[in-house]
C-alpha positions as CSV (number, residue, x, y, z in Angstrom):
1,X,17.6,-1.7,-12.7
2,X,16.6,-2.6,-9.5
3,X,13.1,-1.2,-8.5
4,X,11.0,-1.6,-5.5
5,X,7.6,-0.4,-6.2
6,X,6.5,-0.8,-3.2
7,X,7.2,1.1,0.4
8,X,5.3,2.8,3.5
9,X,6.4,5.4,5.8
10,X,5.3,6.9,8.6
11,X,2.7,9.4,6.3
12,X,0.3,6.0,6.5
13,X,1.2,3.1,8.5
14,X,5.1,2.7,8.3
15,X,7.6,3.3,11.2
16,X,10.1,5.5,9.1
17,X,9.8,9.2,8.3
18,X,9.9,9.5,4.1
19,X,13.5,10.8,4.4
20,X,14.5,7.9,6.1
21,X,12.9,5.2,3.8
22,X,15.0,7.0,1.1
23,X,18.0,7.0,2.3
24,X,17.5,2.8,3.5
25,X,16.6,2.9,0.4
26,X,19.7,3.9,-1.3
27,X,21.4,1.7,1.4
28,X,20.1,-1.5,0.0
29,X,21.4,-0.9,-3.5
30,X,18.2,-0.1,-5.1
31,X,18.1,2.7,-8.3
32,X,14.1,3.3,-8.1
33,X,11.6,3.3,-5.0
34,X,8.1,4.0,-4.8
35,X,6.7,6.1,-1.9
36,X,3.4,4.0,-1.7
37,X,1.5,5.0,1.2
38,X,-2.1,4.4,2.2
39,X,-4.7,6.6,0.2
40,X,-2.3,9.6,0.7
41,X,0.7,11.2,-0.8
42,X,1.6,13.4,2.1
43,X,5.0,12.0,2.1
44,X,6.2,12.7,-0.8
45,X,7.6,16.5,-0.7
46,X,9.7,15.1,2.2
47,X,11.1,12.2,0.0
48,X,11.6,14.4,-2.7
49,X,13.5,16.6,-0.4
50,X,15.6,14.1,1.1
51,X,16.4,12.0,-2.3
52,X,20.0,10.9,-2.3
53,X,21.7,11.7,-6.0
54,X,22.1,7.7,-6.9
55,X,17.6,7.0,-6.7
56,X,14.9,7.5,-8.4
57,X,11.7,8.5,-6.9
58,X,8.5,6.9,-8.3
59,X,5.4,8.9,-6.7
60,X,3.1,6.4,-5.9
61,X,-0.3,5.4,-3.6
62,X,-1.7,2.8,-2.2
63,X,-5.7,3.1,-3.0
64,X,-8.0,1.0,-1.0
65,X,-10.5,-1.2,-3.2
66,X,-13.5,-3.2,-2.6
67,X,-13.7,-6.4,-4.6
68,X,-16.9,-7.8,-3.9
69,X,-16.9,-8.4,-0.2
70,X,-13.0,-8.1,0.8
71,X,-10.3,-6.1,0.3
72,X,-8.2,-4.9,-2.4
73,X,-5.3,-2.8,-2.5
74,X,-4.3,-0.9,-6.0
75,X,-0.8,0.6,-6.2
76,X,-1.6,4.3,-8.0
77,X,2.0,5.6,-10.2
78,X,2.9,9.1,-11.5
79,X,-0.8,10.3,-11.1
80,X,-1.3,14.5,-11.0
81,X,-1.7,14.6,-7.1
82,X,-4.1,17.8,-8.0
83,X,-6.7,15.9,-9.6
84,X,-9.7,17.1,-8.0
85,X,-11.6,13.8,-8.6
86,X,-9.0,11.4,-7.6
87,X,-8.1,14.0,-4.1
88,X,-11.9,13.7,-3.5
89,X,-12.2,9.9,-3.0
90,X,-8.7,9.7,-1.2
91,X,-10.0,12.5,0.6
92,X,-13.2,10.7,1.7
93,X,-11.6,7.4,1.9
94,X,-9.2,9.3,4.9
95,X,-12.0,10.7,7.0
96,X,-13.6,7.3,7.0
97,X,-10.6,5.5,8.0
98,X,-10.5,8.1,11.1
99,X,-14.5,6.8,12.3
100,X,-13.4,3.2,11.2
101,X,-10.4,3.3,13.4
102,X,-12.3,5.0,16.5
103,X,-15.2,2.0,16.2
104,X,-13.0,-0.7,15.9
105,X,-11.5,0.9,19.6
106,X,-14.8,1.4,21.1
107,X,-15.3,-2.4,20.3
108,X,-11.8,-3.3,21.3
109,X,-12.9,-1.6,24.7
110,X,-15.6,-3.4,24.9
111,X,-13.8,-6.5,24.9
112,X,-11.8,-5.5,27.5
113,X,-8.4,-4.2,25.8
114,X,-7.7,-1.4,27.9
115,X,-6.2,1.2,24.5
116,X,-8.2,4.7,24.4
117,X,-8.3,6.7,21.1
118,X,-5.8,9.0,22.4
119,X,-3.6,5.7,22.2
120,X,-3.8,5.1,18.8
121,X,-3.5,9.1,17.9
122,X,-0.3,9.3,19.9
123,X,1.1,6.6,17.5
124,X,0.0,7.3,14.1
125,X,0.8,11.4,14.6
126,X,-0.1,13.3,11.7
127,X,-0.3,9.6,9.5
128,X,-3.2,8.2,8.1
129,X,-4.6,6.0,10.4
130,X,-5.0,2.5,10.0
131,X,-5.0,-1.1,11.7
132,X,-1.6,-1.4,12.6
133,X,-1.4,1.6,14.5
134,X,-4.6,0.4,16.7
135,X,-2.1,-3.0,16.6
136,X,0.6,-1.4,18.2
137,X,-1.6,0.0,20.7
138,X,-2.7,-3.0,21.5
139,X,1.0,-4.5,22.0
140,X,1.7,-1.4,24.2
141,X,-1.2,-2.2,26.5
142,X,0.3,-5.6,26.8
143,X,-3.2,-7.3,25.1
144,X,-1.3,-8.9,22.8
145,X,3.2,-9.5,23.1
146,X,3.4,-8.1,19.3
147,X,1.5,-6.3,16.8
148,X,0.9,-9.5,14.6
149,X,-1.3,-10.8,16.8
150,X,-3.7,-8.1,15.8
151,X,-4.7,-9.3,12.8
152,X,-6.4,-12.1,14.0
153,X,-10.1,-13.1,13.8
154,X,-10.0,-12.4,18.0
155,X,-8.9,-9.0,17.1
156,X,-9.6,-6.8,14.1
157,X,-8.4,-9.1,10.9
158,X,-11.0,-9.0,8.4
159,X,-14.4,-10.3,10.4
160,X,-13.0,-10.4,13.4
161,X,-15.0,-9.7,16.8
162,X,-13.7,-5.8,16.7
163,X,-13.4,-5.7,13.4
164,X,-15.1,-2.7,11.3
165,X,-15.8,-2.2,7.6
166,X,-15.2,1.1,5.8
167,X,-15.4,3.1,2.5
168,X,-13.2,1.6,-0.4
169,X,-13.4,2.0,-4.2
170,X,-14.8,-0.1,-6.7
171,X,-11.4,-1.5,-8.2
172,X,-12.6,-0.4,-11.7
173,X,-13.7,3.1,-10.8
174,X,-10.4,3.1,-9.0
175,X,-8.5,2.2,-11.9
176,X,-10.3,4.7,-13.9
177,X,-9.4,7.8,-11.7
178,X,-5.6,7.1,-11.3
179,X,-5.9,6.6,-15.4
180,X,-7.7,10.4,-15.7
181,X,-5.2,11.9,-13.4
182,X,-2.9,10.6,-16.0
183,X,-1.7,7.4,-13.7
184,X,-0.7,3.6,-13.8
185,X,-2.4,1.2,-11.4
186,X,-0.9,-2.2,-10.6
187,X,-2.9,-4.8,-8.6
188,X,-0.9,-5.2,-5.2
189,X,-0.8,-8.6,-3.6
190,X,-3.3,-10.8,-5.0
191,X,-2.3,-13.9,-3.7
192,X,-0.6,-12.8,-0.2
193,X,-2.9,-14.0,2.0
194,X,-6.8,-15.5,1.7
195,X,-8.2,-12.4,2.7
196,X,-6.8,-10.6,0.0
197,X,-6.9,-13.1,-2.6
198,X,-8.2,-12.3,-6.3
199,X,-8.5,-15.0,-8.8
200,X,-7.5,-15.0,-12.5
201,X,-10.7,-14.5,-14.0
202,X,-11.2,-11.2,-11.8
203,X,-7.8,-10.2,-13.0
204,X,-8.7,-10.6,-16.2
205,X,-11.8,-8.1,-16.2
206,X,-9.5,-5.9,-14.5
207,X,-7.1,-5.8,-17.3
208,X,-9.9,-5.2,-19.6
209,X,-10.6,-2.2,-17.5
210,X,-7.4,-0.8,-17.9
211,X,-5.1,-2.3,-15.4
212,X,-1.4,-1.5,-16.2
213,X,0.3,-5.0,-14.1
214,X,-0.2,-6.8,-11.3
215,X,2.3,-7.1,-8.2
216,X,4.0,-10.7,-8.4
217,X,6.7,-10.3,-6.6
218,X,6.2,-9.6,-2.9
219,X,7.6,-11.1,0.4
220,X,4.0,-12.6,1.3
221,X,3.2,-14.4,-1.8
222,X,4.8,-17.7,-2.0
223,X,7.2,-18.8,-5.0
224,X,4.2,-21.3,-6.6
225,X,1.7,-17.5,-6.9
226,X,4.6,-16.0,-7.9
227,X,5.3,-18.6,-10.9
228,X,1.7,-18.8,-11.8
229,X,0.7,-14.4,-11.7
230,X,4.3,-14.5,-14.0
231,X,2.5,-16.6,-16.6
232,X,-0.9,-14.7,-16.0
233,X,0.8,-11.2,-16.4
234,X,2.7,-12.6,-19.8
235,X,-0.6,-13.8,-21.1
236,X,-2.6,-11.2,-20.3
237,X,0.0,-8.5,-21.3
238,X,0.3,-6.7,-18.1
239,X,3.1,-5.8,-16.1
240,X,5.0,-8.0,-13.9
241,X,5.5,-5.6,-10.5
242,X,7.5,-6.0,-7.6
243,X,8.3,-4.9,-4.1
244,X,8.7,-5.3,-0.8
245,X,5.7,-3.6,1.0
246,X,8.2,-2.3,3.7
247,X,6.6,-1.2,6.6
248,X,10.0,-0.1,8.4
249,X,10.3,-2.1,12.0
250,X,6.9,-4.0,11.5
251,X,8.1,-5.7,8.6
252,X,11.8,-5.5,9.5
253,X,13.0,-3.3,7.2
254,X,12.9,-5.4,4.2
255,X,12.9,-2.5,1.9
256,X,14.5,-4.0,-1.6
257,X,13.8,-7.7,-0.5
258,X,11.7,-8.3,-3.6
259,X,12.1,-5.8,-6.9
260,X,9.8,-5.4,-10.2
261,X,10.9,-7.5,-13.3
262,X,13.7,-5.8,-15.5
263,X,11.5,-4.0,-17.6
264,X,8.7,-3.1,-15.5
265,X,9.5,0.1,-14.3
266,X,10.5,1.6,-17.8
267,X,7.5,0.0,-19.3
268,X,5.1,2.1,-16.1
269,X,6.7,5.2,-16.7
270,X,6.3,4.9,-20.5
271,X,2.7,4.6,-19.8
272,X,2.2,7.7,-17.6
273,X,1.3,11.2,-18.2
274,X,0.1,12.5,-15.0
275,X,3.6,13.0,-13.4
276,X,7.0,12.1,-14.0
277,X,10.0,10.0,-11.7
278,X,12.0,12.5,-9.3
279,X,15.9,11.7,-9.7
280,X,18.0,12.4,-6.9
281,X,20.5,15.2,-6.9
């Protein structure tokens, strides 16, 4: 069983229309996919719609977290997209991301990248907005030769000079609400990069607070954080998770580079109530 639990379309910050990343999906031999896009599950009807008859559907979201003072991303499973609660804070977490988005531009302006917020609208569409849309506005305007370069502390990485801070759940209250809607969460990415980094200990309280596995296998997190969140998950009795965080053309299309352990995908779905896999055909 091959499962990535892990992929973005165009609904957030991806380049690909749902339909698409299903059928590359089926392309690259997988037999289950998550649709995990950023605080939204607009995508969704559309991957249902387009699911070839050999995949599996996971129904998935990416929530965005506040550990102390950085990031954190939760991967949200098989939650009941109508619970109010849960739609409220996605909800709110949207409209912020919109006046994040247009600050971070004023200040971009400021420095004397010449984007406009019709720039970063023309891009993103109907998608939740995030930082790599204002990236690739950038790389249009020829500031920067590729969207990469973004996410530097010159730019808008994490503290950067046009950098802007926005609304993001608590990870426990997070974990909370994707449990009431009848949902897993998985940590994602805790050791990709420094900005994103959370330690054992705080993965432990997470646990504790009802975390269902953490993401170890991802294109970002090298082979020595892979080896030591594989012990972590074993002794902690969480889930060893897995995917590729494919972005379409901004991560080249790595959809089904990195999959969940064998059992991690039956062990999720055994734990869910909220909602159930889609099969194809």
């Amino acid at each position: 069983m091959r499962a990535d639990l892990h992929v973005h379309s165009n609904a957030s910050d991806g380049t690909d229309p749902p339909a698409e990343v299903m059928r590359r999906a089926a392309r690259a031999g997988l037999d289950v996919v998550a649709l995990t896009d950023h605080d939204t599950v607009a995508g969704h009807a559309q991957a249902r719609q387009a699911l070839p008859g050999s995949l599996i559907l996971v129904p998935g979201m990416e929530l965005s977290c506040r550990l102390e003072d950085r990031s954190m991303h939760l991967l949200a499973y098989l939650f009941d997209p109508q619970d109010l609660e849960l739609a409220a804070e996605t909800r709110r977490i949207r409209d912020d991301r919109v006046l994040r988005a247009r600050a971070m531009v004023d200040r971009l302006a400021g420095l004397g990248v010449p984007i406009t917020w019709d720039d970063v609208t023309a891009i993103a569409g109907a998608a939740v907005v995030g930082r790599p849309h204002i990236a690739r506005a950038m790389a249009a305007s020829g500031a920067i030769t590729s969207p990469g370069q973004a996410f530097t502390p010159d730019w808008i990485a994490d503290g950067g000079r046009a950098y802007v801070g926005r609304y993001a759940l608590d990870p426990a209250r997070a974990i909370a609400l994707v449990r009431s809607a009848g949902g897993v969460a998985v940590l994602a990415h805790p050791r990709a990069d420094r900005a994103l980094f959370v330690d054992d200990a705080q993965i432990a309280v997470l646990a504790a607070a009802g975390l269902a596995g953490v993401e170890v296998f991802h294109p970002d997190q090298p082979e020595s954080e892979q080896a030591s969140l594989l012990g972590l998950t074993r002794d902690l009795g969480l889930v060893a998770s897995g995917g590729s965080d494919d972005h379409g053309s901004l991560t080249g299309h790595r959809i089904g580079s990195h999959t969940a352990a064998e059992d991690a995908y039956e062990i999720l779905i055994s734990q869910a109530t909220g909602a159930r896999p889609v099969h194809g055909g």
